[in-house]
C-alpha positions as CSV (number, residue, x, y, z in Angstrom):
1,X,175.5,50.0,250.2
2,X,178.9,48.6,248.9
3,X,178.1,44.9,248.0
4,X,181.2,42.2,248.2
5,X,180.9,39.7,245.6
6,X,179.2,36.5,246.6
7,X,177.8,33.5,245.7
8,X,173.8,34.0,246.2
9,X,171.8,31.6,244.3
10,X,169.9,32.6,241.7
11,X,166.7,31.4,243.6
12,X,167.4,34.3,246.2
13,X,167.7,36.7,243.0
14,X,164.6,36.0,242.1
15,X,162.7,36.3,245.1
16,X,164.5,39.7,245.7
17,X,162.7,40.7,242.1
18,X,159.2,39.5,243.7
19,X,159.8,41.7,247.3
20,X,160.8,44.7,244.8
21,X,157.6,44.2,242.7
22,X,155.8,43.8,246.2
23,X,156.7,46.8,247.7
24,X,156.2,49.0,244.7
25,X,152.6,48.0,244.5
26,X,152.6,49.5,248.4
27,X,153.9,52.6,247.5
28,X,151.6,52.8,244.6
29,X,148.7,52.6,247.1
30,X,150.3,54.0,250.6
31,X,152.5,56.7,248.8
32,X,156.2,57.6,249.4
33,X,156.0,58.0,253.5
34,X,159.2,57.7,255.1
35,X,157.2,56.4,258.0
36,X,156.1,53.3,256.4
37,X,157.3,50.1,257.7
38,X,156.3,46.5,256.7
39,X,157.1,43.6,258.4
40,X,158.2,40.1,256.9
41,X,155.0,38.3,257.4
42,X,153.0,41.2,255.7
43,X,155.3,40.4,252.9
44,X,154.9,37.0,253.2
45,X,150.9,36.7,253.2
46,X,151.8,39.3,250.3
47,X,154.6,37.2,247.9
48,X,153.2,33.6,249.6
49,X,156.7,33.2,250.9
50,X,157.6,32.1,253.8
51,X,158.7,35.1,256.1
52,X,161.9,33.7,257.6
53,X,163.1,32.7,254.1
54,X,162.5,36.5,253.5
55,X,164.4,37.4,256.1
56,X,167.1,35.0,255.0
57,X,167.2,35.9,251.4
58,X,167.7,40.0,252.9
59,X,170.6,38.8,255.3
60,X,172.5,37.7,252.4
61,X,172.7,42.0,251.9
62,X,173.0,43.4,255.2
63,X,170.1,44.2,258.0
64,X,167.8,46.9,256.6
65,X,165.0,45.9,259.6
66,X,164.1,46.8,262.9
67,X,163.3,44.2,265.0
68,X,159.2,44.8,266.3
69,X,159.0,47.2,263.3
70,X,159.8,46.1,260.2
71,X,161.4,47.2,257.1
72,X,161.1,50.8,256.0
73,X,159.6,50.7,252.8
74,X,161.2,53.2,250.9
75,X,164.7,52.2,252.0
76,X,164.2,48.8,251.4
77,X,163.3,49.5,248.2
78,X,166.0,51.7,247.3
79,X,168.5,48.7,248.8
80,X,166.8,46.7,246.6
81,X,167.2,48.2,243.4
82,X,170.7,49.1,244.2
83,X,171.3,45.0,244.9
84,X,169.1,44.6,241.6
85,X,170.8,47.2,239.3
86,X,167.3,48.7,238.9
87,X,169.3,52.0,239.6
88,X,170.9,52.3,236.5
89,X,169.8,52.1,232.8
90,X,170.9,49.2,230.9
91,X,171.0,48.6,226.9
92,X,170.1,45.4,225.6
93,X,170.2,43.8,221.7
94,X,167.7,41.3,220.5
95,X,168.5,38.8,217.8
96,X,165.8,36.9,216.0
97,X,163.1,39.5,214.4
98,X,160.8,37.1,214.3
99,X,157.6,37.1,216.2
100,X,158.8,36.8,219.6
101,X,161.4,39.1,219.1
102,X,159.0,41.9,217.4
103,X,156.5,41.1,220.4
104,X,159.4,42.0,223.0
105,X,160.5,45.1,221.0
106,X,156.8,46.4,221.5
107,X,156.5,45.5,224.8
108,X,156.6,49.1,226.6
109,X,157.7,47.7,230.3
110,X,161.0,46.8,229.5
111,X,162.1,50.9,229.0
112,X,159.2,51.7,232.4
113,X,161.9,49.2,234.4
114,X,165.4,50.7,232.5
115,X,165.7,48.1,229.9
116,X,166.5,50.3,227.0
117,X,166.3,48.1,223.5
118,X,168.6,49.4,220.9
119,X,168.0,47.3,218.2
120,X,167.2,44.2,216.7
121,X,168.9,41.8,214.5
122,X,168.4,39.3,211.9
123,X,169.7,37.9,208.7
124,X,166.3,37.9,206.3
125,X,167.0,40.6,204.1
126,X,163.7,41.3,203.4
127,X,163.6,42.2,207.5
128,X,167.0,44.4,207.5
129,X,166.7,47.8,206.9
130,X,163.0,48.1,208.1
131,X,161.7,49.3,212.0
132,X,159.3,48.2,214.6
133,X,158.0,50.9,216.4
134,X,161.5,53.4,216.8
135,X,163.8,50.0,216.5
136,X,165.7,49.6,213.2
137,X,166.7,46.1,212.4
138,X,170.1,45.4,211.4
139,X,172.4,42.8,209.4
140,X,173.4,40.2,212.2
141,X,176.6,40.6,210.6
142,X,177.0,43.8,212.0
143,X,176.4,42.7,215.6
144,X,179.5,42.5,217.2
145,X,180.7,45.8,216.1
146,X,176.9,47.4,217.3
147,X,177.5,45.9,220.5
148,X,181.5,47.7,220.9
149,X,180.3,51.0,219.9
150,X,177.0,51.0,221.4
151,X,178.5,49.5,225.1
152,X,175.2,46.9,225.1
153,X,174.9,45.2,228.1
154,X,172.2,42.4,227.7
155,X,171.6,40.4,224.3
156,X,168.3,38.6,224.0
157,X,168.6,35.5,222.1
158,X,165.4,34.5,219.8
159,X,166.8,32.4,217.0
160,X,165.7,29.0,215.9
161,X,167.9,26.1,218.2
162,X,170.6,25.8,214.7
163,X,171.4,29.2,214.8
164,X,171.8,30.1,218.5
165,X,175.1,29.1,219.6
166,X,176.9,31.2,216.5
167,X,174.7,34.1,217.2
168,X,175.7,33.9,221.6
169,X,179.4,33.5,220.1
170,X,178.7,36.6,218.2
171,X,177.7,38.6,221.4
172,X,179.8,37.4,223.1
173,X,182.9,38.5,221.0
174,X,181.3,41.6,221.2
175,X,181.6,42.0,224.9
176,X,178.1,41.0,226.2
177,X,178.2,39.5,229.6
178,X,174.5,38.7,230.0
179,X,172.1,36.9,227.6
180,X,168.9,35.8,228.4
181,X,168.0,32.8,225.7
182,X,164.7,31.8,224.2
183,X,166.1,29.3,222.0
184,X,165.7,26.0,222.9
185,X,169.3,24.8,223.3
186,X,171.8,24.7,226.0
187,X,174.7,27.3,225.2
188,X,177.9,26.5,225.7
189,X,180.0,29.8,226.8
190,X,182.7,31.1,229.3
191,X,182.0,31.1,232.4
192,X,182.1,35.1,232.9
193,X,179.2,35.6,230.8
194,X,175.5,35.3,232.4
195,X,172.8,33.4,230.6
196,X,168.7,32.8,231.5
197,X,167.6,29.8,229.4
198,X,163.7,31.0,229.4
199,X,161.6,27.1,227.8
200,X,158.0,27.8,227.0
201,X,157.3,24.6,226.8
202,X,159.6,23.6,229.6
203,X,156.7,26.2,231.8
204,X,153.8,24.4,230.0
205,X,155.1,20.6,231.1
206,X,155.2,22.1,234.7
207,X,151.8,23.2,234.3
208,X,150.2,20.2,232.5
209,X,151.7,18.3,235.5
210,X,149.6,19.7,238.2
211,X,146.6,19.6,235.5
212,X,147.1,15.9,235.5
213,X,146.8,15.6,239.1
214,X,143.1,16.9,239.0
């Protein structure tokens, strides 16, 4: 499918990830049958959203239903990961070996789903020079160069908040147009380049909230 360029909100994103997710656990259990059709409400009582904002959010793409059928499952999920990128492999460059950072090195899912980690970066030289796992950690000062001649797509920001924006500058000169940020600051960057603030304790204040309600 050849996608124009729009401007879907990121919510939409999102919930396409959660349909994905959704209809591989289907094919896990119903196999790889052309024949298999799901509707949006199956979907719906499946995610807990509401089937004509599924509907909606799959508009934005193109129609890949019948109407009294459904959705072929296998198509839709090809559509899907085409819409995603999930079709390609993509490279990614984590800075901050730190905890966090050596806990997403190790997690195996990333490369299952085509995130491919090429190494990780940091300025302790007691930490440069050593691995974790097959990942060699490297002088940050060598980042933007790693990133040219390694063609890294993602960089995955794990810093402490004082150090963050320098490092993002750093990707950024080195071509990265998509950072997902752990660091608990607001970057300031052009407007071409992607970013994913992810706040832990951000997610725990939304929890505690309906934990006061009780």
């Amino acid at each position: 499918m050849s996608l124009t360029k729009k401007n879907i909100p990121t919510v939409t994103i999102n919930r396409l990830c959660i349909y994905h997710r959704c209809l591989e656990k289907i094919i896990e259990v119903e196999g790889k049958e052309e024949s298999i059709f799901i509707s949006s409400s199956k979907i719906a009582a499946l995610t807990g959203i509401n089937s004509a904002q599924i509907r909606k959010d799959l508009a934005y793409f193109g129609e890949f239903g019948k109407r009294g059928i459904g959705y072929p499952v296998i198509n839709l999920v090809k559509e899907l990961e085409n819409i995603l990128g999930l079709d390609r492999k993509w490279s990614v460059i984590i800075a901050g070996a730190g905890n966090l950072g050596k806990a997403l090195v190790r997690y195996k899912g990333f490369q299952k789903r085509g995130f491919l980690i090429k190494g990780i970066f940091d300025k302790d030289p007691l930490k440069i020079g050593k691995k974790i796992g097959h990942i060699s950690i490297y002088d940050v000062k060598e980042l933007e160069k790693f990133i040219r001649d390694k063609n890294i797509d993602i960089g995955v920001l794990v810093v402490p908040a004082e150090f963050a924006q320098e490092v993002a500058d750093k990707m950024v000169a080195g071509g990265i147009k998509a950072i997902l940020n752990f660091a608990p600051l607001r970057l300031t960057l052009p407007p071409e380049v992607k970013i994913h603030n992810v706040d832990l304790s951000f997610e725990f204040e939304g929890l505690t909230y309906y934990l006061n309600l009780c």
